[in-house]
TIRO-2110 file (N, C-alpha, C; in Angstrom, 1 decimal):
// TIRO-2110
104.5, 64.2, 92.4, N, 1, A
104.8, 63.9, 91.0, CA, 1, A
106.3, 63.5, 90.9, C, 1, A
106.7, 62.2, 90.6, N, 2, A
107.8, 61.9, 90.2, CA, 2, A
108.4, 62.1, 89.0, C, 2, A
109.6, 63.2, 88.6, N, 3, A
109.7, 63.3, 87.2, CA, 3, A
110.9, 62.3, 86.7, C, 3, A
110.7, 62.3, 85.3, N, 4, A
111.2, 61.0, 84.6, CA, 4, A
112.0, 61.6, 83.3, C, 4, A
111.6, 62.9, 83.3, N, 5, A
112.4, 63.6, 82.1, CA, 5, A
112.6, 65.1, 82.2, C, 5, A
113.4, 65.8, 81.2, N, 6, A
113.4, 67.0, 80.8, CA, 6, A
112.7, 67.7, 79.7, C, 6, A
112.3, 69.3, 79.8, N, 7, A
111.5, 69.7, 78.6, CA, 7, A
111.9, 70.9, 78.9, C, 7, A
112.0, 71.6, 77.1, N, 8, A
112.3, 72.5, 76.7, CA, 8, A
111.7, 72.8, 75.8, C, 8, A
110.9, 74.2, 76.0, N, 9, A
109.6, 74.3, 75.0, CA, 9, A
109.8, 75.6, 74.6, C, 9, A
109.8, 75.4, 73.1, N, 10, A
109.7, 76.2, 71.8, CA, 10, A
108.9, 77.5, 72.3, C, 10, A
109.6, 78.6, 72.3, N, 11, A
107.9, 79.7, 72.4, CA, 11, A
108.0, 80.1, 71.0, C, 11, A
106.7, 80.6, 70.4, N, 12, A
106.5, 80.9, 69.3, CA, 12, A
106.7, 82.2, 68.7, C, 12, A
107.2, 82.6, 67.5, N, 13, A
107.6, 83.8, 67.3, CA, 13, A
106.3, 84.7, 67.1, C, 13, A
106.1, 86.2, 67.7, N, 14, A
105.2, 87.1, 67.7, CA, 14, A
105.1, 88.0, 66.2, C, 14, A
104.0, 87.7, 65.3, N, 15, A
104.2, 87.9, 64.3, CA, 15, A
102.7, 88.1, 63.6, C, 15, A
102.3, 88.4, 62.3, N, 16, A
100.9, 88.5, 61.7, CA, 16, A
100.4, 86.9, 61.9, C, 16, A
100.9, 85.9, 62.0, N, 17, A
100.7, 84.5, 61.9, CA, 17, A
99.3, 84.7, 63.2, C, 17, A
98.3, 84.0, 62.2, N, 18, A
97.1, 84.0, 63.7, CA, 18, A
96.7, 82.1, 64.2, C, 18, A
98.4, 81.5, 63.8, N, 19, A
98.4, 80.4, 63.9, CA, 19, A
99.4, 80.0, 64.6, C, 19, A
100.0, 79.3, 65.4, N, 20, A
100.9, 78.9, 66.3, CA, 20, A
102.1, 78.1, 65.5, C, 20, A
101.3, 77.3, 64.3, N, 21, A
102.0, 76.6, 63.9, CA, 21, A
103.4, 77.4, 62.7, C, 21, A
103.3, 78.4, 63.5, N, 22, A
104.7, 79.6, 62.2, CA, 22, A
105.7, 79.6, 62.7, C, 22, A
106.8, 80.2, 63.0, N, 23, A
108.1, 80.5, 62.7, CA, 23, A
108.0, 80.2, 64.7, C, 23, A
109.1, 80.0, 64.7, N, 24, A
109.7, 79.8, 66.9, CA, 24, A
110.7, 80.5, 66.6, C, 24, A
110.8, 81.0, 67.8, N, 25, A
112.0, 81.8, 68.2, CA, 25, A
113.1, 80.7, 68.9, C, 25, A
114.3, 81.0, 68.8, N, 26, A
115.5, 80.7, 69.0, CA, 26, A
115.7, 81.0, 70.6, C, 26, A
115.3, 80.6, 71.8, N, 27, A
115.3, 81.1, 72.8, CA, 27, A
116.3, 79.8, 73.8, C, 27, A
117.2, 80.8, 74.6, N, 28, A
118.3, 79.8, 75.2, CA, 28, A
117.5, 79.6, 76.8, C, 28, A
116.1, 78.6, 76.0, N, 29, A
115.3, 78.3, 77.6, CA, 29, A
116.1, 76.9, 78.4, C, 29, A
115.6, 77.2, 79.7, N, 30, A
116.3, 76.1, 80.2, CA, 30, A
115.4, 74.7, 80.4, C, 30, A
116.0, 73.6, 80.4, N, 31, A
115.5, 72.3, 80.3, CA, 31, A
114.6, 72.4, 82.0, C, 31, A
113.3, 71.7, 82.0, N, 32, A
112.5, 71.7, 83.3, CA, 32, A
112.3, 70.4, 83.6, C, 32, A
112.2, 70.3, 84.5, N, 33, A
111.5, 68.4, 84.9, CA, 33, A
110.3, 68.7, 84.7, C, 33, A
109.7, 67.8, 84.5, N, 34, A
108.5, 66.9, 83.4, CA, 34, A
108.3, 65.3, 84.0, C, 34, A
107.4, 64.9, 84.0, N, 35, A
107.1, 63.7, 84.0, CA, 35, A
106.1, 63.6, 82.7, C, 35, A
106.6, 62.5, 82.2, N, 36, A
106.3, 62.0, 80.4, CA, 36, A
106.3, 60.9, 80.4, C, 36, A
104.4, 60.5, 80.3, N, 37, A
104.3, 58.7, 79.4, CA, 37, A
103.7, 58.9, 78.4, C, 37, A
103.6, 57.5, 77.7, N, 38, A
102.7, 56.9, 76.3, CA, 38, A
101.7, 57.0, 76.6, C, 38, A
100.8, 57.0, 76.1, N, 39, A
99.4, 57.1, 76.2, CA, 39, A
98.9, 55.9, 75.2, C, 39, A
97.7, 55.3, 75.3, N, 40, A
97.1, 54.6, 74.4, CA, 40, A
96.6, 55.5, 73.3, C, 40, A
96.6, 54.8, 71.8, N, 41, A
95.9, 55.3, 71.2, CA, 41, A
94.4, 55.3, 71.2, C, 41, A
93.7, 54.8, 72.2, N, 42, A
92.3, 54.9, 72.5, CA, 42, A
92.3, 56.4, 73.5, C, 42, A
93.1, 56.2, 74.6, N, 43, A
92.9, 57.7, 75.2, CA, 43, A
93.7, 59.0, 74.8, C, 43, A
94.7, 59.0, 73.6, N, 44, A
94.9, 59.7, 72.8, CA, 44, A
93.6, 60.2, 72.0, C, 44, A
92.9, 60.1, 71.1, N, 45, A
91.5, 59.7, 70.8, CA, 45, A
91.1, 60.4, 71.2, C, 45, A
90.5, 60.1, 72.1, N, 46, A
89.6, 60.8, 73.1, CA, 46, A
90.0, 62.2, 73.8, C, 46, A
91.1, 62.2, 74.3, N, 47, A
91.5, 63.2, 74.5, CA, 47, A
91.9, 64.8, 73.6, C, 47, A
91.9, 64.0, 72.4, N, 48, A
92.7, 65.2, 70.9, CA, 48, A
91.5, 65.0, 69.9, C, 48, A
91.1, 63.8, 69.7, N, 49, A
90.2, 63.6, 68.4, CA, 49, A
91.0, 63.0, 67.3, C, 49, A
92.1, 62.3, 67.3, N, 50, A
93.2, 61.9, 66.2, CA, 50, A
93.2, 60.9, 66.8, C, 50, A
93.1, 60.1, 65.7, N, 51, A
94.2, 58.1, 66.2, CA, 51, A
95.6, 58.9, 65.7, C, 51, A
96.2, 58.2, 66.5, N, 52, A
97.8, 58.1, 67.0, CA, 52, A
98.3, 57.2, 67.9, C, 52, A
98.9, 56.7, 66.6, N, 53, A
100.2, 55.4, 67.7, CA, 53, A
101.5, 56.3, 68.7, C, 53, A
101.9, 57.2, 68.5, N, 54, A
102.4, 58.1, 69.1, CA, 54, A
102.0, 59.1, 70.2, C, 54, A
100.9, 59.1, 70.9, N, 55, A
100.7, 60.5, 72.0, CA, 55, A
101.3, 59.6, 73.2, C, 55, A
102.0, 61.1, 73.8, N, 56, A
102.3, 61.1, 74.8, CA, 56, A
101.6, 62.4, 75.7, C, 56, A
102.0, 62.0, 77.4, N, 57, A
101.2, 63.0, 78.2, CA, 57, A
102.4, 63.7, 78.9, C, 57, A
102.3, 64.6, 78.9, N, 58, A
103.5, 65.3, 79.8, CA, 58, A
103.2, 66.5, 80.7, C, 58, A
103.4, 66.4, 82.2, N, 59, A
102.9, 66.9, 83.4, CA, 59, A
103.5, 67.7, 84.3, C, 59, A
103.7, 69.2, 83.9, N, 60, A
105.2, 69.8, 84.7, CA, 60, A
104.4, 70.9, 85.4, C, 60, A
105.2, 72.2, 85.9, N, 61, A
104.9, 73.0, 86.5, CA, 61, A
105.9, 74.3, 85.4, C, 61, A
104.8, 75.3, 85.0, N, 62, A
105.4, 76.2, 84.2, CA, 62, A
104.5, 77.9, 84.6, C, 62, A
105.0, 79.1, 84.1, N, 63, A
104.3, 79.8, 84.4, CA, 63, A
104.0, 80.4, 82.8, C, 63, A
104.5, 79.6, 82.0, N, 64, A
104.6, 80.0, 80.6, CA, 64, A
102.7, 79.5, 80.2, C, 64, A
102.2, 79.8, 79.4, N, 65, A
100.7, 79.7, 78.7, CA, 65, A
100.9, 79.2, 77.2, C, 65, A
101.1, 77.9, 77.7, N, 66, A
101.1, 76.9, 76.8, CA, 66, A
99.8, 76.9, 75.9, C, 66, A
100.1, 76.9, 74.6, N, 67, A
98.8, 76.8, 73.4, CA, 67, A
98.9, 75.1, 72.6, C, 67, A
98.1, 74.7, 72.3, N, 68, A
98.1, 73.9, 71.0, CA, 68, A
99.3, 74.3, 69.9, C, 68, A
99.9, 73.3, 69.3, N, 69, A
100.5, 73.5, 68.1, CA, 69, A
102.4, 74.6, 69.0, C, 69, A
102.3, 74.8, 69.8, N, 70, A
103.9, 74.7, 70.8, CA, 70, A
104.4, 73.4, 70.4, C, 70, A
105.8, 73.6, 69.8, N, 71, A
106.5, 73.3, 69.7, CA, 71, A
107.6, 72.7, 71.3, C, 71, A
108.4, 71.4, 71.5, N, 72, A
108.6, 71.4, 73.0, CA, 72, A
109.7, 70.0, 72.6, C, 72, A
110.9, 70.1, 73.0, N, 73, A
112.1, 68.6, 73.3, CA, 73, A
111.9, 68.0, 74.7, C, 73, A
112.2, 67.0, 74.2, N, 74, A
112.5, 66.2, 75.2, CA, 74, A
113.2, 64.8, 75.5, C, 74, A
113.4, 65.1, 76.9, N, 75, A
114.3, 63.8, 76.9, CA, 75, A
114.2, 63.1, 78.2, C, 75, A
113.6, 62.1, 78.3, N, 76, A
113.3, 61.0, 78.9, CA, 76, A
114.6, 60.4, 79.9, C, 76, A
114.6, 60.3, 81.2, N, 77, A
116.0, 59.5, 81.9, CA, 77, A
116.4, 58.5, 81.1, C, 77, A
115.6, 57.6, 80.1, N, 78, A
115.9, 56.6, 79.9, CA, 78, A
116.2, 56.5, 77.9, C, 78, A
116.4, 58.1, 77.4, N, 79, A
116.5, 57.9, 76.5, CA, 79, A
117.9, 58.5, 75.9, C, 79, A
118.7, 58.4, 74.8, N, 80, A
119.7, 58.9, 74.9, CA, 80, A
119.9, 60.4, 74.4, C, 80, A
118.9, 60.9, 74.0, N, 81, A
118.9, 62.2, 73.2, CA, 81, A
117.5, 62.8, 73.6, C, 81, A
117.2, 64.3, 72.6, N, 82, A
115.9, 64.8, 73.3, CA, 82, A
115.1, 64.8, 71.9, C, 82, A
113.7, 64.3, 71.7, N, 83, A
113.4, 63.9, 70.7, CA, 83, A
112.1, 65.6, 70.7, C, 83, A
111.8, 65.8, 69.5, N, 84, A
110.0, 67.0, 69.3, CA, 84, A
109.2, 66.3, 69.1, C, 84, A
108.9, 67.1, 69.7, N, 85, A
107.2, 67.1, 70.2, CA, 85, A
106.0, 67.9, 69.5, C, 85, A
104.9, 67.8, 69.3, N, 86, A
103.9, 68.9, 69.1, CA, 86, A
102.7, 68.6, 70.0, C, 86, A
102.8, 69.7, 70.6, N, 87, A
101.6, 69.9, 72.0, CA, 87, A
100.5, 70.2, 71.0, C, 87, A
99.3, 69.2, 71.5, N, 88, A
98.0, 69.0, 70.7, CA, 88, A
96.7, 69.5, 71.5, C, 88, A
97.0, 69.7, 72.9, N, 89, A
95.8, 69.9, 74.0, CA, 89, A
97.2, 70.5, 75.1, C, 89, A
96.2, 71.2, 76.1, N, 90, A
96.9, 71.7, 77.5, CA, 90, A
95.3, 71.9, 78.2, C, 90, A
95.7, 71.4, 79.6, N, 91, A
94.6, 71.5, 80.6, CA, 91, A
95.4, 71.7, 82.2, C, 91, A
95.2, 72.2, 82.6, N, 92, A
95.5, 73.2, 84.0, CA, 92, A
94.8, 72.2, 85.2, C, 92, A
95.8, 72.1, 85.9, N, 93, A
95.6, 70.9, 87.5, CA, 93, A
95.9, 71.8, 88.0, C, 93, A
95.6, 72.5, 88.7, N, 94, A
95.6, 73.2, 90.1, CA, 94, A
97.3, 74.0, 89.6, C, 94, A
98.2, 73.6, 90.5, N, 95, A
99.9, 73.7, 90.1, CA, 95, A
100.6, 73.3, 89.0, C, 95, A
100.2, 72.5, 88.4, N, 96, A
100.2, 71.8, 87.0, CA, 96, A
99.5, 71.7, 85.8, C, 96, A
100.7, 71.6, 84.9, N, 97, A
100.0, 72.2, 83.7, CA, 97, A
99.9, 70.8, 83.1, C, 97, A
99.2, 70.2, 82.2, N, 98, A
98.8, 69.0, 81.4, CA, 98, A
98.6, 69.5, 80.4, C, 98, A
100.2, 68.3, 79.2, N, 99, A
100.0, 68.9, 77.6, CA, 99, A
99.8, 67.0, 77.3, C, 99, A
99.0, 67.4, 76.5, N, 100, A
99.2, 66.2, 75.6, CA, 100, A
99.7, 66.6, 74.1, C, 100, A
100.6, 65.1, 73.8, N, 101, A
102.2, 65.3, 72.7, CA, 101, A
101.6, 64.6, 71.6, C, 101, A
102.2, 65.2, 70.4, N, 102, A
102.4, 64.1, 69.5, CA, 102, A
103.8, 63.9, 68.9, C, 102, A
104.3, 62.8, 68.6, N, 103, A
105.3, 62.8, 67.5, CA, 103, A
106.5, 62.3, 68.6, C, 103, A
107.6, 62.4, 68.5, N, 104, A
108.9, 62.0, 69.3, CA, 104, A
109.3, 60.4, 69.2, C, 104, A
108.8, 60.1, 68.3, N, 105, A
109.4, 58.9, 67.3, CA, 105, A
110.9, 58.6, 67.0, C, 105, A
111.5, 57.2, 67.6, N, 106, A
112.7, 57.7, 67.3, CA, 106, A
113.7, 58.3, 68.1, C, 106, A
END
């Protein structure tokens, strides 16, 4: 795997919320290599169930148990800043974790 960027993902604050999408914790995580592309919005689709001109795929090695609706920055070698993310799907490759992104527009 060649990586092409950085990620720093949001863990979520532990709370009554039986939804992911609530409050994050403030955590001083460290940035990880990632490899991160565009995706079409046809295999966006397919993959999530949403059209979106925006999904991206992103492919790292973590021991964290990534959910839907994680929160996650990033920043691309080729971009000047780290843009958010919302992780929509995660699927498990053997040593690698696979999230698919929305959003980071901009």
């Amino acid at each position: 795997m060649v990586s092409n960027a950085y990620i720093k993902l949001s863990v979520p604050a532990i709370g009554k919320l039986s939804d992911y999408r609530g409050a994050y914790t403030e955590t001083a995580q460290t940035a990880v290599r990632c490899r991160v592309t565009q995706v079409s919005a046809q295999k966006y689709a397919a993959s999530v169930g949403l059209l979106s001109d925006s999904g991206w795929v992103c492919r790292l090695r973590t021991t964290q148990d990534v959910r839907p609706g994680w929160r996650c920055e990033i920043q691309r070698d080729d971009w000047s800043g780290y843009r958010e993310f919302e992780v929509t799907s995660v699927a498990q490759h053997g040593y690698h974790t696979r999230l698919t992104l929305s959003g980071g527009v901009g």
